[in-house]
C-alpha positions as CSV (number, residue, x, y, z in Angstrom):
1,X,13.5,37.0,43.1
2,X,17.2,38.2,42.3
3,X,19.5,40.5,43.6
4,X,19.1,42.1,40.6
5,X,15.7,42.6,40.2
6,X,15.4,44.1,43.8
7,X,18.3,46.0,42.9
8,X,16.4,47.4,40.2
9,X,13.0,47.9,41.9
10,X,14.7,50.3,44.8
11,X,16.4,52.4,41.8
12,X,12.9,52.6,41.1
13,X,11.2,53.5,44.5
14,X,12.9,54.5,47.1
15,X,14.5,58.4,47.1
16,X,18.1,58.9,46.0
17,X,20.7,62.0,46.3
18,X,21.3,62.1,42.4
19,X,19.5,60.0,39.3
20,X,20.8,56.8,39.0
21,X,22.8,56.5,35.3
22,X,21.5,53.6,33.2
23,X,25.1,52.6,32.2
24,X,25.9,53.0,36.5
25,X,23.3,50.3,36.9
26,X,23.7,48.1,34.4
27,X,27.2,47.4,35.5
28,X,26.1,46.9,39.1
29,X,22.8,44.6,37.8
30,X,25.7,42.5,36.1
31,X,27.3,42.4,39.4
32,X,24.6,41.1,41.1
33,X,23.7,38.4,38.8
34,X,27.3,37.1,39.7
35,X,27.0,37.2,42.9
36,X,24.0,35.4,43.1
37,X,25.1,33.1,40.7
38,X,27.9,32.4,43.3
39,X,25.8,32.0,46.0
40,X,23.6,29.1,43.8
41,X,27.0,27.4,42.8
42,X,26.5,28.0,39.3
43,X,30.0,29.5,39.6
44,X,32.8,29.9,41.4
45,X,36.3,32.7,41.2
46,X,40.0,31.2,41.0
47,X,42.3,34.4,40.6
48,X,39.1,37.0,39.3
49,X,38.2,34.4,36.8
50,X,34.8,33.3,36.6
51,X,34.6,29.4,36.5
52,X,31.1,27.2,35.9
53,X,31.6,24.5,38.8
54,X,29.6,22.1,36.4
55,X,26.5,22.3,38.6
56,X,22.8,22.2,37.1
57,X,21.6,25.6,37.2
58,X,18.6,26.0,39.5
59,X,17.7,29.4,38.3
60,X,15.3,31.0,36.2
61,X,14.8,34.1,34.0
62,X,17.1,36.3,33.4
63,X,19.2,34.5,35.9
64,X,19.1,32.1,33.8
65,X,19.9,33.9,30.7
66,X,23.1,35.0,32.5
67,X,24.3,31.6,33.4
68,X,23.9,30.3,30.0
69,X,25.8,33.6,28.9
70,X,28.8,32.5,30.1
71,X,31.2,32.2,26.9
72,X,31.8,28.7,25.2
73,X,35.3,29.2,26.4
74,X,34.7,29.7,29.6
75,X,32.6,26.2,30.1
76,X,34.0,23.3,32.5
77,X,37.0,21.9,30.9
78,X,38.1,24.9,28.8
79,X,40.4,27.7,29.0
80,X,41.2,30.6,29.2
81,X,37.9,31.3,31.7
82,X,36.7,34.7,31.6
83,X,37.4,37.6,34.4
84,X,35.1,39.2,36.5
85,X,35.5,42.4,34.7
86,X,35.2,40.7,31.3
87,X,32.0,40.2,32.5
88,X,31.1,43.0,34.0
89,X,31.3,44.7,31.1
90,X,29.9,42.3,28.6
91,X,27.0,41.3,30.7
92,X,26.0,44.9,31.8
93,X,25.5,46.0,28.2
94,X,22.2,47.4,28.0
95,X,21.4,45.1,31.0
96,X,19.3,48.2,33.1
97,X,16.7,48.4,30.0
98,X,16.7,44.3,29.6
99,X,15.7,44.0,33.3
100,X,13.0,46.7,32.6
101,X,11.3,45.4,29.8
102,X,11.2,42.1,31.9
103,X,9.8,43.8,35.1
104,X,6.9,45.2,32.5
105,X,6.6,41.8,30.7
106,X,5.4,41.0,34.2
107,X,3.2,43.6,35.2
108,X,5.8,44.9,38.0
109,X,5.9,48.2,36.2
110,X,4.0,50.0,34.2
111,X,3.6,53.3,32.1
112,X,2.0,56.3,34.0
113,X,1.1,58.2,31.0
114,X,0.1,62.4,31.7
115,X,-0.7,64.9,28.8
116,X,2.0,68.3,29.0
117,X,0.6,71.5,27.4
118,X,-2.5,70.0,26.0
119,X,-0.7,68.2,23.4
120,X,2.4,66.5,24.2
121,X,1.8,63.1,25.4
122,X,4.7,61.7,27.9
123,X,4.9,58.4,30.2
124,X,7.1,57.8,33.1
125,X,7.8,54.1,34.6
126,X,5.5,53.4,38.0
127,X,6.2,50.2,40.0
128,X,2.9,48.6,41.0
129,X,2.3,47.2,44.4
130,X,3.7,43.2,43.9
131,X,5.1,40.6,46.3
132,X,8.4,41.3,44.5
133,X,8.1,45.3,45.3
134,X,7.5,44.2,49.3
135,X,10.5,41.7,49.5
136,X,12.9,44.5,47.5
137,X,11.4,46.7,50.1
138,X,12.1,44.5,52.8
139,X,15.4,43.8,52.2
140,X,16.7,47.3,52.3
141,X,14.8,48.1,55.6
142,X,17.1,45.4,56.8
143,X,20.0,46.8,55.5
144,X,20.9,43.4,53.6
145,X,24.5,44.0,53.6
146,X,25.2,42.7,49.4
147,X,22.2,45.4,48.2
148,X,23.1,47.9,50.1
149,X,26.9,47.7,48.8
150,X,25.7,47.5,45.4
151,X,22.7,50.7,46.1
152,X,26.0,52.4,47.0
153,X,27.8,51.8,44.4
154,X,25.3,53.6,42.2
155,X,24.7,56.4,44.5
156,X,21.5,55.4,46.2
157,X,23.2,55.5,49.6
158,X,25.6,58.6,50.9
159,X,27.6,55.9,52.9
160,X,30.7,54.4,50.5
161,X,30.4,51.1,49.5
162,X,33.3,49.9,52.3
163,X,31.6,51.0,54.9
164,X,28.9,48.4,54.3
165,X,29.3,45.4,57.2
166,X,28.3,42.4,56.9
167,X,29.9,41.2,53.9
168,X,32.5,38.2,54.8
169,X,32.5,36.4,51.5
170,X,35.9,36.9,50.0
171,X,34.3,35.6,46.1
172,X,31.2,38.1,46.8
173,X,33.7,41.4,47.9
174,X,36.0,40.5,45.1
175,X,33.2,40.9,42.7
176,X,31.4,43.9,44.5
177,X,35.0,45.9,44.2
178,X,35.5,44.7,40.6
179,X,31.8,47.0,40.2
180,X,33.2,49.9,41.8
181,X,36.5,49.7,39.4
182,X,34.0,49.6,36.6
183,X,32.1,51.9,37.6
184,X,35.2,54.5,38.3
185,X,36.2,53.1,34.4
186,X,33.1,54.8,32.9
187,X,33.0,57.8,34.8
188,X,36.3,58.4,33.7
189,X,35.1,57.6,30.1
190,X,32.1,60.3,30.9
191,X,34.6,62.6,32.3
192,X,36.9,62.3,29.1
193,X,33.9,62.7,26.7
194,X,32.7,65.9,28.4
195,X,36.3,67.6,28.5
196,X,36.2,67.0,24.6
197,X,32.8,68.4,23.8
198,X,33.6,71.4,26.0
199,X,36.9,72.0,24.2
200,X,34.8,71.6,20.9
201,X,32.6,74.4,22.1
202,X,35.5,76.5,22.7
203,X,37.2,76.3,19.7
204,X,33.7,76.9,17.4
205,X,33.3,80.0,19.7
206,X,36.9,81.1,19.2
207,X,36.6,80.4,15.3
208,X,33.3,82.7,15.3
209,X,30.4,80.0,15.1
């Protein structure tokens, strides 16, 4: 199990104030596959750059996918290493639909499909009960300081991510607030694209259309 993955499976099953974005969550799944790559020693953070200490990487799946991710240039001996946000945002591309596909691959999750209006055929994603659904579960009944910070960050908690205790690590806050900074990036970007489609609507119904 990964922070990731049990980040994933609450998104999925326990009640939140507002949907979840996929881009929101990819960006905080790349987060926690840092952290916990930190916490294996697969890597380490010298001035918000990510550094491989060199270790063997006793990880699996797609934690293992991430570790091998790092770029060529950023391996022991080479330079310039890549930054936290660097990888933020080239790890958590598409990352939300990469851990779902994988949670389905394993018969974690599947398809609930239900017929609308006789005809239309639609199918919604349904965790199934697993050891991995009861750990995830687990962990946010105990208020596991590092998922709850990162369940906040996406809006899955009404408590902002700095009022989360527990979190001494100075590697693990660096990288949680890096996730908020992305995260405040792309709602900017959201915010940006809707102001220009509105204005686009304005001027067609100005100009008659």
């Amino acid at each position: 199990m990964t922070t990731a993955q049990d980040l994933l499976i609450i998104t999925l099953d326990m009640p939140s104030a507002r949907p979840v974005e996929r881009g929101d969550l990819s960006l905080a799944l790349a987060g926690a596959e840092l952290i916990d790559l930190l916490n294996a020693g697969v890597v380490r953070l010298a001035d918000a750059r990510v550094l491989p200490t060199g270790q063997p990487a006793d990880v699996e799946g797609l934690l293992a996918q991430a570790a091998a991710s790092l770029p060529a240039a950023a391996r022991p001996g080479s330079e310039p290493h890549e930054s936290v946000d660097d990888w933020l945002w080239r790890r958590g591309r598409g990352l939300s639909a990469v851990y779902l596909d994988a949670l389905e691959a394993e018969g974690k999750l599947t398809r609930e499909r239900h017929r609308r209006l006789l005809v239309l055929h639609s199918s919604r994603m349904v965790l199934v009960d697993s050891p991995a659904r009861s750990r995830a579960a687990n962990r946010w009944a105990a208020d596991e300081p590092v998922l709850i910070a990162l369940a906040a960050a996406v809006g899955m908690r009404i408590r902002r991510i700095d009022e989360v205790e527990g979190i001494s690590d100075d590697a693990v806050a660096s990288v949680l607030a890096a996730v908020i900074d992305a995260l405040t990036e792309l709602a900017g970007e959201r915010h940006r694209r809707a102001r220009k489609l509105e204005d686009a609507a304005t001027d067609n119904v100005q100009r008659g259309y």
